[in-house]
Structures are given as structure tokens and as C-alpha cells.
N, C-alpha and C positions, 0 to 999 in steps of 0.2 A: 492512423494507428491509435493515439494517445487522444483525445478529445476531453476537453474539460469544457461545460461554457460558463459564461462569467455570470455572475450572483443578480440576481433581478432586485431589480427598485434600491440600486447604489448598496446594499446589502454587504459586510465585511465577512469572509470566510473565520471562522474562530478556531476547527480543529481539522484536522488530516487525520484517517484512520488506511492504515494500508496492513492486506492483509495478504499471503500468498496462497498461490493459486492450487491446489489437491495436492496442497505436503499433506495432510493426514493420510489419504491413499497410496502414497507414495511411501508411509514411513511405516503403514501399517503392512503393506505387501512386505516390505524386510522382515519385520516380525512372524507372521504370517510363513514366510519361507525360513524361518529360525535363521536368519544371516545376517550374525552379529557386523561381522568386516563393512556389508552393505549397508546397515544400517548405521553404524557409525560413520563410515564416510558421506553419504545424507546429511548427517546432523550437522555435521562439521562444512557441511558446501550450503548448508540452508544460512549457518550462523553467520560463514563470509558471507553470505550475499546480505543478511539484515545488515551486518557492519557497513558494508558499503554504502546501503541504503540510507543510513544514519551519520553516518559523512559528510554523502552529499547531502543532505537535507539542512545537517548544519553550517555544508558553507553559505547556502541561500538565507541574505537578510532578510529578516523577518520569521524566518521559520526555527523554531525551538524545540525537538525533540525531548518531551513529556518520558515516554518508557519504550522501552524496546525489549522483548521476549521472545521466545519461540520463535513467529517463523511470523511477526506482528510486530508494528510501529504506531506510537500515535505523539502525533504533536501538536504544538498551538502554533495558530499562524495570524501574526500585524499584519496588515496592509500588506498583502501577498502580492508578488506579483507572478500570475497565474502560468502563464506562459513560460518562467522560467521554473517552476515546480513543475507543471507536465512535462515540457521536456526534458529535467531528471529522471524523471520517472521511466520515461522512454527508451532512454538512454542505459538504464541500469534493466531491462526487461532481458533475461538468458532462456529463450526458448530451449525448452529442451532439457533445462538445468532448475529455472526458480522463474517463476512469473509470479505476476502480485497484479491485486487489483486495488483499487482505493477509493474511499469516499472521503467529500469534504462538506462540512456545515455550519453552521452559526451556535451549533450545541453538539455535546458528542453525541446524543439520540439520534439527531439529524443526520451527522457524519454517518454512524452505523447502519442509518438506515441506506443511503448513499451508497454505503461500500455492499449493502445484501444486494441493491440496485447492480451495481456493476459487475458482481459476480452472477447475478442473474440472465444481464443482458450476452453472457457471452466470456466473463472474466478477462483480464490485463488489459484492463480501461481505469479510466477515473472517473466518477462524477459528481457532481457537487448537487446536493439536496436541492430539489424543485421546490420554486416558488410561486404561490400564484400570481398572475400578473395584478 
């Protein structure tokens, strides 16, 4: 489900950008159908799920949540340890309700380019910026 792989050439991850997965289509259909009630409860079930996400992010040492917004997280991450950030990640995925996908990199260009990477390949994945070997 969740696959992250680890940084080439001992390489330290610097930032986590996670993003969710067709809230804009989803928030613009409410609008779209003029239905305020729908789309307020949207907003309100996008913003738990970032809280949550932001939570757990900050009980994992090392990781430090930078800004959290809309229906977007980004953070700095020390000497991460990878495998317990993916499977947060995994672990907070609400098919059906709020799925997120995520990029991680050594700069936030990288990170972002990372997160267009996993929203490409299929969305609510992570992956961390290619390095050549």
C-alpha cells in the first residue's frame, strides 16, 4: 500500500510535503450543486483529518510540522526514521472520506516535485525524490 524507499548515497530526507488526494473536486462539486450543508461538512471532515495528520506526525521524533492549511502539510524532518512515517501515513489513509499522497526530499523543490511524482503515479503513496545512483 504505503511504499517509501530509502534516500540513495546515505542522503538525509529534509522536508515531507503531503497533500490530499481530489479535495478540490470534491469541494467544488458542493459548490457546483449550491449545497452549503455538503460543503460545510467537507471542510470540517477535511480539517479533522489534517489535525490528525499533524498529530501523528508530531508524536514521531524527528519530525516537526512546519504549516498545515487547507487540506496540506509540510514539515522538516532529522534523521527520520522512514518506516515509522509511512506507516503513519498508512495508518491515517480514510478511503472514501480523505486520502493524501506525499513527497519527501532533501529541498522542498524536491519534496514537491516527489509529491507531483505520487500523485501521478496513482495518488495515496509517498515517495521520496530520485537520486541518481
Amino acid at each position: 500500500m504505503y511504499s517509501l524507499t530509502a534516500p540513495r548515497n546515505g542522503a538525509v530526507l529534509s522536508y515531507l510535503i503531503i497533500d490530499g488526494d481530489d479535495v478540490g473536486g470534491k469541494v467544488e462539486a458542493h459548490l457546483l450543486a449550491n449545497d452549503v450543508d455538503s460543503f460545510v461538512a467537507s471542510s470540517k471532515e477535511i480539517s479533522a483529518s489534517i489535525d490528525e495528520l499533524v498529530d501523528s506526525l508530531n508524536e514521531i521524533p524527528g519530525v516537526y510540522v512546519v504549516s498545515a492549511g487547507g487540506d496540506s502539510v509540510l514539515a522538516r524532518i532529522d534523521n527520520p526514521d522512514i518506516g515509522s512515517i509511512c506507516d503513519r501515513l498508512s495508518d491515517l489513509q480514510r478511503p472514501g472520506k480523505f486520502t493524501f499522497s506525499a513527497g519527501m526530499g532533501e529541498t522542498l523543490r524536491e519534496s514537491f516535485v516527489a509529491l507531483r511524482m505520487a500523485k501521478a503515479a496513482g495518488k495515496r503513496r509517498a515517495i521520496t525524490y530520485p537520486r541518481d545512483s
